[in-house]
N, C-alpha and C positions, 0 to 999 in steps of 0.2 A: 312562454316557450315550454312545450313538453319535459317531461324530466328528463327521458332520455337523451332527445336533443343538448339538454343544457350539459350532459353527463357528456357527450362527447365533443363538445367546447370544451369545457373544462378541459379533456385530456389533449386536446389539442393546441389548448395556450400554454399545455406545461411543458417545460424544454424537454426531450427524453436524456439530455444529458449530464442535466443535473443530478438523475436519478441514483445515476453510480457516481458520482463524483466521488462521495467519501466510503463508497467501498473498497476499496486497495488499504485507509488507514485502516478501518474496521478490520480485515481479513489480517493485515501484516500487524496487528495489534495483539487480537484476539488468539493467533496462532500462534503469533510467536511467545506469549505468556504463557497459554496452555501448555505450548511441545514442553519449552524449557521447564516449566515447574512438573509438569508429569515428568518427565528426564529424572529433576532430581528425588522427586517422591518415592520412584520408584529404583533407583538409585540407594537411597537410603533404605527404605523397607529391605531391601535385598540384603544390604549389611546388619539388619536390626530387627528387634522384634518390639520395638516399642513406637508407638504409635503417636508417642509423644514429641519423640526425636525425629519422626517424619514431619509432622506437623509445625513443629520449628524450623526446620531445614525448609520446609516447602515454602514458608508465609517470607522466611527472609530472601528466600529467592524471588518470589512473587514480587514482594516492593522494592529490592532492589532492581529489577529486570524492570519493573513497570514504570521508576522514575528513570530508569537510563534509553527505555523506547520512548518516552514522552520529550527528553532532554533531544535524542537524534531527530526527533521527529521535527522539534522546533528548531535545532543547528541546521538541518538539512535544505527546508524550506527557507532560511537563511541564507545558507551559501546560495542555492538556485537564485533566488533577487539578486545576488552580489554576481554571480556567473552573466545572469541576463544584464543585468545594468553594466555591468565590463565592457561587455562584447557589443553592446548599442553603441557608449561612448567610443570606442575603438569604429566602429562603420559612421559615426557622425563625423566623428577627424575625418575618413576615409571619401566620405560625399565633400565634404568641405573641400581637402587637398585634393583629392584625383579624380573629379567628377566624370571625367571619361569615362576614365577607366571602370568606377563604380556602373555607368549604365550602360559600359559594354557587358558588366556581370547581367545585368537584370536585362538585357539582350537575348542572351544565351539561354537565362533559365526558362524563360519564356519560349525561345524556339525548339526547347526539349520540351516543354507539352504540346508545341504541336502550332504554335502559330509563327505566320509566314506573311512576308510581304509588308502592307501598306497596315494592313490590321495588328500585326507585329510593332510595326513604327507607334501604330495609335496609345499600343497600350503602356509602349515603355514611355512614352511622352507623356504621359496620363500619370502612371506612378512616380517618373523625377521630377513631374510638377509639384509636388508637396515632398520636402525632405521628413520631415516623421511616416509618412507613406512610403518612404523610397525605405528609408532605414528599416522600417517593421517589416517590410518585403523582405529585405536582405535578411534579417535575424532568422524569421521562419522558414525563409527556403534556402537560404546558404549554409546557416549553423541550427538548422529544426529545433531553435530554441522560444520557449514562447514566455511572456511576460509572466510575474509572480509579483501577487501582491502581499508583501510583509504582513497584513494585518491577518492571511491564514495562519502564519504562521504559529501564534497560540491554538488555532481553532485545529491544526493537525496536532500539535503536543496533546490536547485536552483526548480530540478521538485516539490517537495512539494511546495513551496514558492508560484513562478509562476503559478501554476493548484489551488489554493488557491484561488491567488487574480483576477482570471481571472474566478472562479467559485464563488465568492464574488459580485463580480458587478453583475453578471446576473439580478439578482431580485429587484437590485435598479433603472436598466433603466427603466423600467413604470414609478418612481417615478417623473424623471424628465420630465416626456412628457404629466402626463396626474394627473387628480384631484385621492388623496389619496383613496377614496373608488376603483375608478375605478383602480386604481393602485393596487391593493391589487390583484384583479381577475386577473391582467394581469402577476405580479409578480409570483404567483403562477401556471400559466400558461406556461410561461417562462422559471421557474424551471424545473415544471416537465418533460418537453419536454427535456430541456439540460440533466438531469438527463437521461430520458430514451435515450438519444444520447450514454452517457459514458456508461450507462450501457450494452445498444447493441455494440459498439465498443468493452469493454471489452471481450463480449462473442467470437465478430470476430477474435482478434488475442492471444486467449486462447482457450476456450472451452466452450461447450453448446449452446443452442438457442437464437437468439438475441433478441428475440419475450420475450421470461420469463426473463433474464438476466434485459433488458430493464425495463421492468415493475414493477420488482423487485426494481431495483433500487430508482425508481421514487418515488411507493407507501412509501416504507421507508422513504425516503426523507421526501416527504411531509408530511405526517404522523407527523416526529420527529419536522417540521419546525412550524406545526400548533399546538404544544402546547403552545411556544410564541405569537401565535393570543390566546389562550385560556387565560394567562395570560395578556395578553396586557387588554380583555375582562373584567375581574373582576377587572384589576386596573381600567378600566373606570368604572365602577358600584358603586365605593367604593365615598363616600362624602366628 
């Protein structure tokens, strides 16, 4: 088979939606590391002129923030299996005790997309013929909840965790290389650029412009990091 040929097999046996699965941990990891410790870096530089004191202030923010998004990360993906499995056993009772009534629901939902008649009858008869069929129907289009498997749940602590603490340091390397004012410009500089990085990536293997995605990200960012310089400001003002 030609290279090419095999080149667009290839893309075509690979899901496109795996492709973003783990970019939401990545972004909500990586930014939320970065805003926060830029916040307080530049938070503290604004009260101080030592470079040292930013740099301790910044690293224990960093791994504190990066083991408490790695811990939400993993409770969260937690509760959702505990959310989904509730609400399955809850429609299993429900087919069990009120089987009517259960396939008057899957009636209904079905003649709001749009089917009618005998073709309507076929299909709700098709999905109450299997009760785990009838229940996954219910859960997705009754409660738009879809199944979660416990064992992501390390695999989102580890990418939140990691895109954290590695979105953490960004802003603290000026500190070590060069005097706290200058540091500040550079940090901030830093940021935004890595930010507009993740934010064009995100759009790459999702959706939209890399150009707005990008810059979107950034402005936010920066934005939410520079109210820690605002406050850092008027604790230096204060006597």
């Amino acid at each position: 088979m030609p290279p090419d040929v095999q080149n667009t097999a290839g893309r075509a046996q690979r899901d496109p939606h795996r492709r973003g699965r783990g970019v939401p941990q990545v972004v909500l990891g990586g930014q939320d590391g970065l805003v926060n410790v830029l916040g307080v870096a530049l938070g503290v530089a604004a009260a101080t002129s030592s470079s040292r004191v930013v740099l301790v202030a910044g690293l224990a923010a960093a791994f504190a923030e990066s083991l408490s998004m790695a811990a939400v990360a993993y409770t969260s993906t937690m509760a959702e299996a505990d959310v989904y499995e509730s609400e399955r056993a809850r429609e299993l009772r429900h087919v069990r005790d009120f089987p009517a009534l259960e396939r008057a629901e899957i009636r209904d939902i079905y003649r709001k997309k749009g089917f009618e008649g005998d073709f309507l009858e076929k299909v709700v008869e098709t999905i109450t013929a299997n009760r785990d069929v009838w229940v996954a129907v219910m859960m997705a289009e009754e409660h738009n909840l879809a199944p979660v498997d416990r064992r992501h749940a390390a695999r989102a602590s580890l990418v939140v965790g990691v895109s954290s603490i590695l979105g953490s340091l960004v802003p603290l390397v000026p500190f070590l290389l060069l005097p706290v004012r200058v540091g500040m410009l550079a940090s901030v500089a830093m940021a935004a650029l890595s930010l507009f990085g993740v934010g064009a990536y995100k759009a790459h293997v999702t959706t939209g412009r890399w150009s707005r995605s990008g810059l979107e990200l950034a402005l936010i960012g920066i934005g939410t990091a520079l109210v820690g310089y605002a406050i850092g400001t008027l604790l230096e003002a204060q006597p």
